[in-house]
C-alpha positions as CSV (number, residue, x, y, z in Angstrom):
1,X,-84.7,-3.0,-7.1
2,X,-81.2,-1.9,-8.9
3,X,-79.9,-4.2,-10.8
4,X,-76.4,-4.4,-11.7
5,X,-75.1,-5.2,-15.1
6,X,-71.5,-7.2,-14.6
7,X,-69.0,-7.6,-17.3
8,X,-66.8,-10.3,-18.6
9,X,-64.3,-10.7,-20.6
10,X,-65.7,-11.8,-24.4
11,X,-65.1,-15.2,-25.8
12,X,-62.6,-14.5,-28.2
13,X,-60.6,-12.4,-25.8
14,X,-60.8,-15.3,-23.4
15,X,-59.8,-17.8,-26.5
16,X,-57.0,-15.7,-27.7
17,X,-55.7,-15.5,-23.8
18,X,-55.9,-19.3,-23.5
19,X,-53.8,-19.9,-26.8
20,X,-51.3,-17.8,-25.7
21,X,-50.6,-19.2,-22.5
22,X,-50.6,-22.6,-23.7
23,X,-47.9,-21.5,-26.2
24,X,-45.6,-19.9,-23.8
25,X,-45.9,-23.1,-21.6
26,X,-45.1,-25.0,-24.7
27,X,-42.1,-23.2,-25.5
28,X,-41.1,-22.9,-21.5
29,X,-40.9,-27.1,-21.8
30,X,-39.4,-27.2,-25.5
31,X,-36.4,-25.5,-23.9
32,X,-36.3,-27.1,-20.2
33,X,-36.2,-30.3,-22.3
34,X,-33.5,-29.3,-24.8
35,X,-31.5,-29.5,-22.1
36,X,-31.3,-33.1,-21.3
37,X,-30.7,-34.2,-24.9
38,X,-27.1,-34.6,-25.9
39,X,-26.0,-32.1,-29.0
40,X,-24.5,-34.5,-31.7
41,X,-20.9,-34.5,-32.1
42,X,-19.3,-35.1,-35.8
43,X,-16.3,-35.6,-37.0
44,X,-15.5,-36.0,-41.0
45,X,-19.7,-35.6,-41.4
46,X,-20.0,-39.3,-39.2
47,X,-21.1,-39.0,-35.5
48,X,-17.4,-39.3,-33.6
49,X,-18.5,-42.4,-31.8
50,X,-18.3,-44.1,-34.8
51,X,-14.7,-43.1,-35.4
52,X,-13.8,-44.7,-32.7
53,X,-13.8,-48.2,-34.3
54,X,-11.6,-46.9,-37.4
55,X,-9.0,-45.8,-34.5
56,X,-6.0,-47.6,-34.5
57,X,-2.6,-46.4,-32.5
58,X,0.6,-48.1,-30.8
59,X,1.5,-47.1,-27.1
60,X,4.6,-47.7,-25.4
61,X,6.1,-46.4,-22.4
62,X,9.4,-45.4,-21.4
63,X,10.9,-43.6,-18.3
64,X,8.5,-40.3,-17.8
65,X,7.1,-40.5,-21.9
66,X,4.3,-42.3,-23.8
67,X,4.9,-42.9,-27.4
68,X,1.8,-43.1,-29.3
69,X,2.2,-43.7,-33.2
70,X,-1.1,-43.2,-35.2
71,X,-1.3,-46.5,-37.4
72,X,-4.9,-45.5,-38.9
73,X,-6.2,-43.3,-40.9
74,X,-8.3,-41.0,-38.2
75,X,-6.7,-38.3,-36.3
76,X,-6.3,-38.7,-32.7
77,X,-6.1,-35.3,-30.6
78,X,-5.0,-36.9,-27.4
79,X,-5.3,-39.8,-25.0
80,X,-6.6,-40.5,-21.5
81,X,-4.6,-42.7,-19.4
82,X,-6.2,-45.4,-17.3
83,X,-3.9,-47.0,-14.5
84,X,-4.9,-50.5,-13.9
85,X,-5.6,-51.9,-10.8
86,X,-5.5,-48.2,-9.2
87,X,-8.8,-46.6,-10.8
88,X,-7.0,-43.5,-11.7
89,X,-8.2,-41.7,-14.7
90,X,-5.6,-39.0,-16.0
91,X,-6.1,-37.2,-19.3
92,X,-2.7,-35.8,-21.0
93,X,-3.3,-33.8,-24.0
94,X,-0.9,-32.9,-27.0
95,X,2.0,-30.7,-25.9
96,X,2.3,-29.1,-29.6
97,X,-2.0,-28.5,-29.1
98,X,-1.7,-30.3,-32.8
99,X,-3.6,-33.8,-33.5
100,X,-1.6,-37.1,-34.5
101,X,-1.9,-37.3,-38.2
102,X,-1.7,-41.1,-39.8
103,X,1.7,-42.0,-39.2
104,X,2.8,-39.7,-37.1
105,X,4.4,-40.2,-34.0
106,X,3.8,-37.5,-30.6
107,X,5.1,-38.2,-27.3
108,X,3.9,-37.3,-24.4
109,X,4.8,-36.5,-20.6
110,X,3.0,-39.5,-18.4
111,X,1.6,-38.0,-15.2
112,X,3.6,-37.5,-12.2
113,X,3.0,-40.7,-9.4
114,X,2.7,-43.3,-12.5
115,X,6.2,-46.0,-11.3
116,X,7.9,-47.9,-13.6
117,X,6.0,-51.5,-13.5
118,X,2.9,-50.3,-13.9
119,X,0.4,-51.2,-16.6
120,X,-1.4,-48.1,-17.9
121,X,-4.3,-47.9,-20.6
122,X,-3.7,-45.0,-23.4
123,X,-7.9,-44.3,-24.7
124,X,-8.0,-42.1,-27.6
125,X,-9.1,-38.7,-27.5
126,X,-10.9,-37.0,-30.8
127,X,-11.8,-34.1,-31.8
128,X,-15.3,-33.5,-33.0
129,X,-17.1,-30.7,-34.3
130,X,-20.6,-29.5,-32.7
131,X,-22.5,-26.5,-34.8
132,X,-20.8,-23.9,-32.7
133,X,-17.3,-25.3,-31.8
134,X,-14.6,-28.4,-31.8
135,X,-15.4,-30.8,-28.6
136,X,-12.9,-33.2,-27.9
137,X,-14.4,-36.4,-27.8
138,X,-12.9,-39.7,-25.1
139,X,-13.5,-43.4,-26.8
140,X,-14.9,-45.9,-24.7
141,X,-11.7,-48.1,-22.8
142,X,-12.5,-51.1,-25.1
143,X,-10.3,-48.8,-27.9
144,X,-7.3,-48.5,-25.7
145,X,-4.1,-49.8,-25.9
146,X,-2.1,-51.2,-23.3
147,X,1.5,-50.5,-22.2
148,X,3.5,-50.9,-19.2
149,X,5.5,-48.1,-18.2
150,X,9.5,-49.5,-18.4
């Protein structure tokens, strides 16, 4: 009778072989995962959201412009404006591409279709930082101002 002699593989070939698959699969989840977490957002060192409760502006509307005057000390980069009763949300950014510095004033061109009667929401935009570029930033409604549009 002829026996065969089979060969495996040897146990620490096998071992080694096991590690290394369970690190790629490791790594292959570490960066599906990364995905779905948020990258913080700074501004002056303090994560923006926090910023938004030191925000403080005045809005008032007038024919096709929105005056905002900065009355606090944190720079706003823009505003998003929230028709009530409608649902619209319209963002209008800075014309100049500059922020609104404390006391400043910047006007802005409403959006076309906003009548005169209407009571709009101005939500300030700011600008953060993340490690690789400037993110602008929308507060939550509560830190709007109201105006109707004269």
């Amino acid at each position: 009778m002829i026996v065969e002699k089979k060969r495996g593989l040897s146990p620490v070939i096998a071992t080694v072989l096991l590690v290394s698959i369970a690190l790629v699969l490791a790594v292959i989840i570490f960066l599906w995962a990364r995905s779905f977490i948020a990258e913080t957002v700074l501004k002056g060192g303090e994560r923006v959201e926090l910023m938004c409760e030191d925000v403080g502006f005045l809005a008032e509307a007038y024919g096709e412009q929105l005056l905002i005057e900065n009355i606090a000390t944190v720079p706003i980069y823009g505003v998003e404006i929230r028709v009530l009763g409608s649902g619209e949300i319209r963002e209008v950014a800075p014309t100049t591409g500059g922020t609104i510095e404390a006391g400043q004033t910047m006007s802005f061109d409403l959006p076309v279709g906003i009548s005169s009667g209407e009571t709009i929401i101005a939500v300030p935009i700011l600008l953060g930082e993340t490690d690789e570029e400037q993110v602008p930033y929308i507060c939550d409604i509560d830190y709007g101002v109201e105006a109707v549009v004269g």
